[in-house]
N, CA, C and O atoms as a MOPAC input file, in Angstrom:
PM7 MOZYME 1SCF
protein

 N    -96.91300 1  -101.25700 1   233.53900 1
 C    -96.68100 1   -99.83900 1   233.36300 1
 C    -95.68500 1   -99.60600 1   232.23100 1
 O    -94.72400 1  -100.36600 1   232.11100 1
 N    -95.94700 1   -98.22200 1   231.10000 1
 C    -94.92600 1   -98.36000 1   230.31700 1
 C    -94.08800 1   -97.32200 1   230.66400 1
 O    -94.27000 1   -96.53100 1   231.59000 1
 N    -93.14900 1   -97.35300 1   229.87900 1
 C    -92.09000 1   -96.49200 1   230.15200 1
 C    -92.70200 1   -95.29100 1   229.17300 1
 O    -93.55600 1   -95.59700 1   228.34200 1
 N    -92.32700 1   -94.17200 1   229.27100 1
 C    -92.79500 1   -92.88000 1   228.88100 1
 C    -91.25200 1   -92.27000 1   227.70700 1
 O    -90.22800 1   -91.72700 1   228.12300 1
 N    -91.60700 1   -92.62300 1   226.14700 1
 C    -90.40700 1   -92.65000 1   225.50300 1
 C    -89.86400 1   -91.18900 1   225.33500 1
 O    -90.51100 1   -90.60800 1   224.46400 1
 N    -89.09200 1   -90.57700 1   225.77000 1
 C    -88.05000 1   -89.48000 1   225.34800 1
 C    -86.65400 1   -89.69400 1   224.73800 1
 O    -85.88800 1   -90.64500 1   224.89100 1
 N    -86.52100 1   -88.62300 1   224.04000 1
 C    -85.20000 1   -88.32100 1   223.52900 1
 C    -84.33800 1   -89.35000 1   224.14600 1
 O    -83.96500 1   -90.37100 1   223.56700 1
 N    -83.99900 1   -88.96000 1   225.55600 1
 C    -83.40600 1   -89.82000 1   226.64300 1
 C    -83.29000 1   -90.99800 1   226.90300 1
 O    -82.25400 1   -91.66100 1   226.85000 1
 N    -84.62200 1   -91.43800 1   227.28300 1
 C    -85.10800 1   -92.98100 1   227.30100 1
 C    -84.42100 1   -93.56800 1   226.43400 1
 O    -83.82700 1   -94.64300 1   226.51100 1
 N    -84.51900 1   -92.74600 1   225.48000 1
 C    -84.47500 1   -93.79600 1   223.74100 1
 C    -83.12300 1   -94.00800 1   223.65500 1
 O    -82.76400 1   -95.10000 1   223.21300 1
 N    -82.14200 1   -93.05600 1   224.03900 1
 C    -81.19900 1   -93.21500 1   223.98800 1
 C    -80.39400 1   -94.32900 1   224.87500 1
 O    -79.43600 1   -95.03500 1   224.56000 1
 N    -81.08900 1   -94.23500 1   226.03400 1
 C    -80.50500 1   -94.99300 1   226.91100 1
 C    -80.27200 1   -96.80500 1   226.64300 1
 O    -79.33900 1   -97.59600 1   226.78200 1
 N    -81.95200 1   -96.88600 1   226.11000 1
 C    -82.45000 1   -98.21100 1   225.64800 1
 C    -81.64600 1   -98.32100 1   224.63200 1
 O    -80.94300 1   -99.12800 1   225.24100 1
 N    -80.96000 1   -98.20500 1   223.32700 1
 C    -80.68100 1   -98.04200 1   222.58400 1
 C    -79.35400 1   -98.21600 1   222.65700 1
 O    -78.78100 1   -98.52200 1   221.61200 1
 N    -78.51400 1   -98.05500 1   223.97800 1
 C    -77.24000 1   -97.57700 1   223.91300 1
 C    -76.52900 1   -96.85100 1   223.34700 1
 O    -75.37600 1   -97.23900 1   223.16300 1
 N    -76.96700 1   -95.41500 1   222.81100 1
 C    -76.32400 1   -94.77500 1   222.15000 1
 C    -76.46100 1   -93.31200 1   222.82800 1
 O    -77.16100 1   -93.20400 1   223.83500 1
 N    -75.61600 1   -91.87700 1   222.13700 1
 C    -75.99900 1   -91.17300 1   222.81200 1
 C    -76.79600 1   -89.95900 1   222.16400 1
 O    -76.73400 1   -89.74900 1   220.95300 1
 N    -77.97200 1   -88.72300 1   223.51200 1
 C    -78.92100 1   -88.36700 1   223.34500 1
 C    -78.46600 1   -87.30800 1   221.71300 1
 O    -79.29400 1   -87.16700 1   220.81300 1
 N    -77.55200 1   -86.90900 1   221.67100 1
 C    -77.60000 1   -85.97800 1   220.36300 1
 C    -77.59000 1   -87.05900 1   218.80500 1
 O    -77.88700 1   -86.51900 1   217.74000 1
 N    -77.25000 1   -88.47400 1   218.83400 1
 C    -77.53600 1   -88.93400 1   217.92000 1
 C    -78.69400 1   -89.95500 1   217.83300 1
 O    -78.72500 1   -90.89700 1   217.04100 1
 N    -79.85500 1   -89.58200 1   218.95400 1
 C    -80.80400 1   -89.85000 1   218.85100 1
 C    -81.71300 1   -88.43600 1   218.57200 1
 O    -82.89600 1   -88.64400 1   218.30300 1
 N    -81.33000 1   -87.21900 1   218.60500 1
 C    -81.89500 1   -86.34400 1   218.30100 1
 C    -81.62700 1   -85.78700 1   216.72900 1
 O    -82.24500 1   -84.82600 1   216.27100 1
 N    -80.83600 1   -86.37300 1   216.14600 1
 C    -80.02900 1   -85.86300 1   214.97600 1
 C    -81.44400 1   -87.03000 1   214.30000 1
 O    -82.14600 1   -86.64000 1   213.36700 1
 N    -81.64300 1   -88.32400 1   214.90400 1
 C    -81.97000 1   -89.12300 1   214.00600 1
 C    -83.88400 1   -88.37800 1   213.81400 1
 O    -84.45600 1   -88.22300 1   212.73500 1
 N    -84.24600 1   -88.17900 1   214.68000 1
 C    -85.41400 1   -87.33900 1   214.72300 1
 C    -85.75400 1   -86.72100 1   213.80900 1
 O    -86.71800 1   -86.90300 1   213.06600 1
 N    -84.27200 1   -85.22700 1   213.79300 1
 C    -84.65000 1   -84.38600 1   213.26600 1
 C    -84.54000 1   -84.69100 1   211.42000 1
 O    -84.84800 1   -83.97900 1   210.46300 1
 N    -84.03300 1   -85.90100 1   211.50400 1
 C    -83.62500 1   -86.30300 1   210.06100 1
 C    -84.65800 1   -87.27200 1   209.56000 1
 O    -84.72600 1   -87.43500 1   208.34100 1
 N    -85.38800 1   -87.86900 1   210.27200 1
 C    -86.32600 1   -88.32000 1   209.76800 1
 C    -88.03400 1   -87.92900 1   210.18600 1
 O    -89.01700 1   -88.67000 1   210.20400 1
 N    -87.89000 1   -86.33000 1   210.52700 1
 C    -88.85700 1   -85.68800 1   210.76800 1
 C    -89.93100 1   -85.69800 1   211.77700 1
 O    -91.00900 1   -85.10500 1   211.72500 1
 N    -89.45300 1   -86.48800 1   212.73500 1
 C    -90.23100 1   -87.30600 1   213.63500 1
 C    -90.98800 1   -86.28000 1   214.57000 1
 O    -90.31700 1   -85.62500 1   215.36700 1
 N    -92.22600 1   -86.13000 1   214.51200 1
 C    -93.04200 1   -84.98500 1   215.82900 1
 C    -93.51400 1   -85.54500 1   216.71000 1
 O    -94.42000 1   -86.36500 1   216.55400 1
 N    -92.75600 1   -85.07500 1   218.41800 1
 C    -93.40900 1   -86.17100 1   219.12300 1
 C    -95.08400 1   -85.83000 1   219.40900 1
 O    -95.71200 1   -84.77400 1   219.31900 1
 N    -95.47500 1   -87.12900 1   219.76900 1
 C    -96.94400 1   -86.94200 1   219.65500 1
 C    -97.76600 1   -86.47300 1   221.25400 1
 O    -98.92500 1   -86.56700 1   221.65800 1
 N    -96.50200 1   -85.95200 1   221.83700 1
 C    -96.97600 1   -85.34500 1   222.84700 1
 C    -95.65400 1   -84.36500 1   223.77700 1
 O    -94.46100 1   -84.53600 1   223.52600 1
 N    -96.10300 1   -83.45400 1   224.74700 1
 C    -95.23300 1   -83.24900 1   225.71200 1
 C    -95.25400 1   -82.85100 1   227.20300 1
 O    -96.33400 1   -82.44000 1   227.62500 1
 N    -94.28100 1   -82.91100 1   228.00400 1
 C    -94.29300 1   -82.55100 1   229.39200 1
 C    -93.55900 1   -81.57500 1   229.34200 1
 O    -92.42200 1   -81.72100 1   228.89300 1
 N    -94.06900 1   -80.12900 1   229.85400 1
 C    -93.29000 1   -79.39500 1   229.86300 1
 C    -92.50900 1   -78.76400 1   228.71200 1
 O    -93.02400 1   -78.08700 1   227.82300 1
 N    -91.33000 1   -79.02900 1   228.81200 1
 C    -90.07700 1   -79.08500 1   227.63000 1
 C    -89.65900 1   -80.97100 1   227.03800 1
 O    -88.85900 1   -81.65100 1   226.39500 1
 N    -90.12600 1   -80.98700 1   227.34400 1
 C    -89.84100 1   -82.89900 1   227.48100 1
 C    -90.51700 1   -83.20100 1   226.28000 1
 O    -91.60900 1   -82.63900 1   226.20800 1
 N    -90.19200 1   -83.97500 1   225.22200 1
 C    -90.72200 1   -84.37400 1   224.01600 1
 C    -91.04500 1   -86.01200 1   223.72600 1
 O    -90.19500 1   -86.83800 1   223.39300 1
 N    -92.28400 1   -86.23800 1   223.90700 1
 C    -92.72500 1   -87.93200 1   224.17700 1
 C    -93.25900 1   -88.14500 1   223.04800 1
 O    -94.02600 1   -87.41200 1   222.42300 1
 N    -92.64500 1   -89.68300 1   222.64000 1
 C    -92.93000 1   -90.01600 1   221.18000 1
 C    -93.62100 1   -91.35100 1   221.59100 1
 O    -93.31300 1   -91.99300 1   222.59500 1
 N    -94.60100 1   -91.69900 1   220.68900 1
 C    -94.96800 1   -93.17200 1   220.34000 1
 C    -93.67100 1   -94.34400 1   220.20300 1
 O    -92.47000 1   -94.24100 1   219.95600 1
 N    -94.49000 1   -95.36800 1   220.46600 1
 C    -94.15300 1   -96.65000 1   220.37900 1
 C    -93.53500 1   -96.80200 1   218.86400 1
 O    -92.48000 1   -97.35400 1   218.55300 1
 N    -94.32900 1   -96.26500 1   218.15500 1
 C    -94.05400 1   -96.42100 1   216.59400 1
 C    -92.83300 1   -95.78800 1   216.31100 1
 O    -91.93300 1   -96.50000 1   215.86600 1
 N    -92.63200 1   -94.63100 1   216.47700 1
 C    -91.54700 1   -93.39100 1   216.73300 1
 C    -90.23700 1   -94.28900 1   216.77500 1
 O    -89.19800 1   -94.23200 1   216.11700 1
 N    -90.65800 1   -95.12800 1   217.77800 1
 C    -89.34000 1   -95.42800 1   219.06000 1
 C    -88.84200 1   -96.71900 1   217.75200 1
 O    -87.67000 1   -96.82900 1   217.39300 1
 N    -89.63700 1   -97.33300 1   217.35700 1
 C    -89.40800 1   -98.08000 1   216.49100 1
 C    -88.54800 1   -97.60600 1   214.82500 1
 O    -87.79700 1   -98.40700 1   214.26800 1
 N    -88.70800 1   -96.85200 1   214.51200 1
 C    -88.36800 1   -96.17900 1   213.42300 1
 C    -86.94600 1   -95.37900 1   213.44200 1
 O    -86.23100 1   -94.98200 1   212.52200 1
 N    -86.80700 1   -95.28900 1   215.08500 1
 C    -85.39100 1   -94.40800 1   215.43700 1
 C    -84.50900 1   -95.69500 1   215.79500 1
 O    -83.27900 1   -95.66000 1   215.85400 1
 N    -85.34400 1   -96.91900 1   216.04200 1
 C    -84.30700 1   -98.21600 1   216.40600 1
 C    -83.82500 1   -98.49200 1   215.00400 1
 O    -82.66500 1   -98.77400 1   214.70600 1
 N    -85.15500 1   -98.34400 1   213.92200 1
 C    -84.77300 1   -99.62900 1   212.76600 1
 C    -83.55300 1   -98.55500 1   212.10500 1
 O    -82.52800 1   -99.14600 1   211.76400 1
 N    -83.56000 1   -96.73000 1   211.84500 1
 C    -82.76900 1   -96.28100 1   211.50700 1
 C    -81.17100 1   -96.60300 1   212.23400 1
 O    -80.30500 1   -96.59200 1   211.35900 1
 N    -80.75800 1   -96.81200 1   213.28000 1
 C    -79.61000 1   -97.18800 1   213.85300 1
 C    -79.24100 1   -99.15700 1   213.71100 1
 O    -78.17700 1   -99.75800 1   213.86300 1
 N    -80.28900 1   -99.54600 1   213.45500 1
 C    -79.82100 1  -100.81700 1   212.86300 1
 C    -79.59000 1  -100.79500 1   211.57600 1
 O    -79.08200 1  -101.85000 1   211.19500 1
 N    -79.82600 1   -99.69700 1   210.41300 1
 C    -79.47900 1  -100.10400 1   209.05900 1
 C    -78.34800 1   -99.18700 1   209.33100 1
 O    -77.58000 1   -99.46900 1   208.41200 1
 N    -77.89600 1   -98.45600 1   209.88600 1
 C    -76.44000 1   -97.50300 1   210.14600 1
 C    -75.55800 1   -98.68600 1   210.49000 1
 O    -74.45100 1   -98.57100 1   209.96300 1
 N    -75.68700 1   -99.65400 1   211.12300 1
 C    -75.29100 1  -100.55800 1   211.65200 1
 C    -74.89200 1  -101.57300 1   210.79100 1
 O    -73.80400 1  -102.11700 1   210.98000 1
 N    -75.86700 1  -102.02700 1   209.54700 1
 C    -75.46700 1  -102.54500 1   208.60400 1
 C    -74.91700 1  -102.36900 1   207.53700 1
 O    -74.33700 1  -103.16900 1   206.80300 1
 N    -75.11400 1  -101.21900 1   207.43700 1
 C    -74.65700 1  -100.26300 1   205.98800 1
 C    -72.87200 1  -100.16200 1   206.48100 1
 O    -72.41200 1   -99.69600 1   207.52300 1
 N    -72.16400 1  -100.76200 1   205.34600 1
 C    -70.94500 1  -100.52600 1   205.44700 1
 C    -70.20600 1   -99.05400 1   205.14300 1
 O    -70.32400 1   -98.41200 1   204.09900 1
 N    -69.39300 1   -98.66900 1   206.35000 1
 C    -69.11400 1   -97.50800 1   205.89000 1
 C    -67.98700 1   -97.25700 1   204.63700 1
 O    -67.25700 1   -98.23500 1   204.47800 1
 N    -67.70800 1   -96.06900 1   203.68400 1
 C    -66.45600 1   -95.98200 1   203.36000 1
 C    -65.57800 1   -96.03000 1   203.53300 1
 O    -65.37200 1   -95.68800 1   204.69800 1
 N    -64.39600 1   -96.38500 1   202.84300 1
 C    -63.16800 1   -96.78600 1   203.37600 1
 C    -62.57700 1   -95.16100 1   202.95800 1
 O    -62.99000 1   -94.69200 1   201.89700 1
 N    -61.58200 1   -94.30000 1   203.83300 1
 C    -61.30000 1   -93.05600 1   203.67400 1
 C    -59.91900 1   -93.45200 1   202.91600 1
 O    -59.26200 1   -94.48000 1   203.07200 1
 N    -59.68000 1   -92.44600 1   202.12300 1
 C    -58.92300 1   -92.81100 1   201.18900 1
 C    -56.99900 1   -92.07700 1   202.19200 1
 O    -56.65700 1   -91.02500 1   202.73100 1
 N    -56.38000 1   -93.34500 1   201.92400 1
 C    -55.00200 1   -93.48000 1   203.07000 1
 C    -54.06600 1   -92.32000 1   202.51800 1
 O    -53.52200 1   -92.22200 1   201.41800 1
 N    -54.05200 1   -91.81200 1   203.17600 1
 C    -52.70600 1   -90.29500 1   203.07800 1
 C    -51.23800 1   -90.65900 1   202.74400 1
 O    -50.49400 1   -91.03700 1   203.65000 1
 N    -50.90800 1   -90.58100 1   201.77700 1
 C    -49.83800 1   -91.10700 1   200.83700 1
 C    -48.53700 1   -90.03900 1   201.57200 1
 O    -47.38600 1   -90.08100 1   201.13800 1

């Protein structure tokens, strides 16, 4: 049986939380390819594309903020 991917789910699996799995959506345009209700269910593929975006966040070094003199 699979798991049924939402906003939620994704987040959960993911360890992160649901508004920066929804930020990542809305930033990489993602339409889920179905819904329940109000509930927004994405593909397998989807789910993949919102992982690989939080693994290159992950790698991408951030800036160093410049130190208050």
């Amino acid at each position: 049986m699979q798991t049924i991917s939402t906003a939620g789910n994704i987040a959960r699996d993911l360890g992160v939380e649901y508004h920066q799995v929804d930020h990542v959506i809305k930033k990489l345009q993602i339409k889920p390819t179905g819904r329940v209700g109000i509930i927004r269910i994405f593909s397998p593929q989807d789910v993949e594309r919102i992982a690989r975006e939080f693994q290159a966040r992950q790698t991408t070094p951030h800036p160093t903020s410049p130190q208050a003199g």
